[in-house]
C-alpha positions as CSV (number, residue, x, y, z in Angstrom):
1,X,364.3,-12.7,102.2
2,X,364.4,-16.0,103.0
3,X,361.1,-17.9,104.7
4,X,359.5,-14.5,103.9
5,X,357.3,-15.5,101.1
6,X,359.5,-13.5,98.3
7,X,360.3,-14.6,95.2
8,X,362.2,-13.4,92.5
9,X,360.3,-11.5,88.8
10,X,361.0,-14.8,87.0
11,X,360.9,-12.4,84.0
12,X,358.4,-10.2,85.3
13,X,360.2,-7.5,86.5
14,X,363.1,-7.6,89.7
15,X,363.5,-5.2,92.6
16,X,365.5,-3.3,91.4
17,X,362.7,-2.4,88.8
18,X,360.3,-1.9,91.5
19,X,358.3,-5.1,91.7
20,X,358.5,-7.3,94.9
21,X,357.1,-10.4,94.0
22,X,355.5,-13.1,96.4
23,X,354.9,-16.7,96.2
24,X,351.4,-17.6,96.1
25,X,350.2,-18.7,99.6
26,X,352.2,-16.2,100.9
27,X,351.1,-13.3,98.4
28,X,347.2,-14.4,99.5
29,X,347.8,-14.4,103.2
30,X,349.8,-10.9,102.8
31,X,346.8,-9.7,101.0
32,X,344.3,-10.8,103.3
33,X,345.7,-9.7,106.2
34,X,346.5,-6.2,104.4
35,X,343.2,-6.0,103.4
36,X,344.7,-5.3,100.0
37,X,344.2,-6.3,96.2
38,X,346.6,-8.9,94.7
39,X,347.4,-9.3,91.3
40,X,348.7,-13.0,90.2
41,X,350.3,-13.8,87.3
42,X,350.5,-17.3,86.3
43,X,353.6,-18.3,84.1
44,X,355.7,-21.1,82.6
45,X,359.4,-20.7,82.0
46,X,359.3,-22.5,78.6
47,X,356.4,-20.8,77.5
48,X,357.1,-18.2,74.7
49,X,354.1,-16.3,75.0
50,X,355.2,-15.8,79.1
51,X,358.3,-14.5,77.6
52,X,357.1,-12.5,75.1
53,X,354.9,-10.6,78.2
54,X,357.7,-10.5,80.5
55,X,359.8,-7.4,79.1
56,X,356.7,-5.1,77.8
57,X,355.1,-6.1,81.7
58,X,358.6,-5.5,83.5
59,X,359.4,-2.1,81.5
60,X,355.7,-0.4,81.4
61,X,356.0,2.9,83.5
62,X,352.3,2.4,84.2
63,X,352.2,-1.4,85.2
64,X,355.2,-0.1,87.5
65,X,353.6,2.8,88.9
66,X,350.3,0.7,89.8
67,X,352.0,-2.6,91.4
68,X,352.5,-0.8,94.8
69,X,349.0,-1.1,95.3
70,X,349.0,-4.3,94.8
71,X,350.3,-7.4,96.6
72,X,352.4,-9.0,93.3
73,X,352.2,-13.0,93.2
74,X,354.6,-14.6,90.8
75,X,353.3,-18.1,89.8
76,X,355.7,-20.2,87.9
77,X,355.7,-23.6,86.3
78,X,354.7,-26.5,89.1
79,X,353.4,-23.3,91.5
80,X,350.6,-22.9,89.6
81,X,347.6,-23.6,91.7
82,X,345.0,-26.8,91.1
83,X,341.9,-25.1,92.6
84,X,339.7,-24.6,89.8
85,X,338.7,-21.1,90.4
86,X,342.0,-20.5,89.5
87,X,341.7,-22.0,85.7
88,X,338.0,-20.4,85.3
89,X,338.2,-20.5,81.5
90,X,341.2,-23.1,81.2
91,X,344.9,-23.6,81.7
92,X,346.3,-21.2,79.2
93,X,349.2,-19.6,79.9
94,X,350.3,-16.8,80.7
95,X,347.2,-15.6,82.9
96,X,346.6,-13.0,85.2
97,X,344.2,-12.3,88.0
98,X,343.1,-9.9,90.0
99,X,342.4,-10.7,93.8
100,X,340.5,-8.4,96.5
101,X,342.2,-9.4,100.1
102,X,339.8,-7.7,102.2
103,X,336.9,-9.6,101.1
104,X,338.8,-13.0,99.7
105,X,337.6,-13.3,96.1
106,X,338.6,-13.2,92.6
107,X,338.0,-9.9,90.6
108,X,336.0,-10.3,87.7
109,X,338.9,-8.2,85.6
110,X,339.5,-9.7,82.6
111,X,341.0,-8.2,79.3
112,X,340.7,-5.8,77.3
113,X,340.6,-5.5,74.5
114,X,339.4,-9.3,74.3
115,X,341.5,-12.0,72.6
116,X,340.1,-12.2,68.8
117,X,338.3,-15.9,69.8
118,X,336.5,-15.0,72.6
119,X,338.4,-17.1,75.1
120,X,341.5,-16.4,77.2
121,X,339.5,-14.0,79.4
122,X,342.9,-13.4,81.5
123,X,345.6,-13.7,78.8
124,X,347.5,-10.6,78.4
125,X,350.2,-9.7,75.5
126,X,351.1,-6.3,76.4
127,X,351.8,-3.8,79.2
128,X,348.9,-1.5,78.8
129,X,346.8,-4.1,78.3
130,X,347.5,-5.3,81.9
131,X,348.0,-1.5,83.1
132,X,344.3,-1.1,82.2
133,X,343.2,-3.8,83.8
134,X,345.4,-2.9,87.0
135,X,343.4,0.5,87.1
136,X,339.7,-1.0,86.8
137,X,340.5,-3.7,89.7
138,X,341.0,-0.6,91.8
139,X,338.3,1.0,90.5
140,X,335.9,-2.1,91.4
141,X,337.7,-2.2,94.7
142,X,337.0,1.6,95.6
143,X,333.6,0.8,94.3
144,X,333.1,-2.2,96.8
145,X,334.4,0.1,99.9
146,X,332.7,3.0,98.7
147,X,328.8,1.2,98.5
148,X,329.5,-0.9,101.9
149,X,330.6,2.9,104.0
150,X,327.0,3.5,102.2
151,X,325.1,0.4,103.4
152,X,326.9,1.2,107.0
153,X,325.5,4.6,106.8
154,X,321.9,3.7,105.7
155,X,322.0,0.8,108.4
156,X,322.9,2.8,110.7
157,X,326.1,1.0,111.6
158,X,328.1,4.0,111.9
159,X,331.3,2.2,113.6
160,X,331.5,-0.1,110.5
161,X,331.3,2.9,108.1
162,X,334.0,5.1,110.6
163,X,336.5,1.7,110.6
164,X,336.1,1.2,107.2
165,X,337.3,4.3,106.0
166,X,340.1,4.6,108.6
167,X,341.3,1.6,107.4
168,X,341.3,3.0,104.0
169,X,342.9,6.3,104.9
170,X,345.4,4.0,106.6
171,X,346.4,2.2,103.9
172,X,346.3,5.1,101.4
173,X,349.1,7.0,104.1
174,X,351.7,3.3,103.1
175,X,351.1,4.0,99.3
């Protein structure tokens, strides 16, 4: 696993459990290249919240289920990325985002139901909580694919609309 980008669940969830984790700049390029969705959670190892999330994240049957169609990043401590998209409503910890590889952008997935403030769009306490929000950054994804075969069909770009949904049908057979 070594020089391969792979990092352990940190808390998150081994193996063994069914998670394969990926460091961030490797997790990106993986889901890029894949054409895939990513889902990055950002983490501190001191932080109690983090460890709270860990174990209910880890052991939900749904998060499980739903993280091989994703490309799973494990940010931890000094990992954590300075680019401010990825702190769009602070630093808070623990945070997790949902990332669409085919077209190279954040999902705008946040939680649900909202933290009692208002803030902490991407904090998460629980594994349904994330579960749901695994299942809607699908959803948007499968939404994106679905209107651009459309737009290729109205446009008359009928190799665009044929390749895209190969490459869907393609990706669907590795699930």
């Amino acid at each position: 696993v070594q020089g391969s980008g792979r990092v352990e669940g940190r808390g998150f969830g081994e193996e063994a459990e069914g998670f394969i984790w990926y460091n961030f700049t490797s997790g990106l390029a993986k889901a890029e290249a894949e054409a895939r969705a990513a889902m990055v959670v950002i983490h501190k190892s001191w932080c109690g919240a983090c460890k709270s999330l860990g174990p209910k994240f880890a052991g939900d049957p749904n998060v499980q289920r739903l993280s091989h169609n994703f490309v799973m990043i494990n940010i931890q401590d000094d990992e954590e990325p300075l680019d401010a998209g990825w702190h769009v409503d602070g630093s808070y910890i623990p945070r997790i985002f949902f990332y669409d590889g085919e077209h190279g952008e954040l999902l705008d997935i946040i939680a649900e139901p909202a933290h009692p403030s208002g803030k902490y769009k991407y904090f998460y306490n629980n594994g349904e909580t994330v579960a749901h929000s695994m299942e809607r950054a699908l959803g948007a994804i499968k939404k994106m694919k679905e209107q651009e075969e459309k737009a290729a069909l109205l446009t008359g770009d009928a190799t665009m609309a044929i390749g895209t949904s190969q490459a869907r049908d393609s990706r669907k057979s590795e699930l």
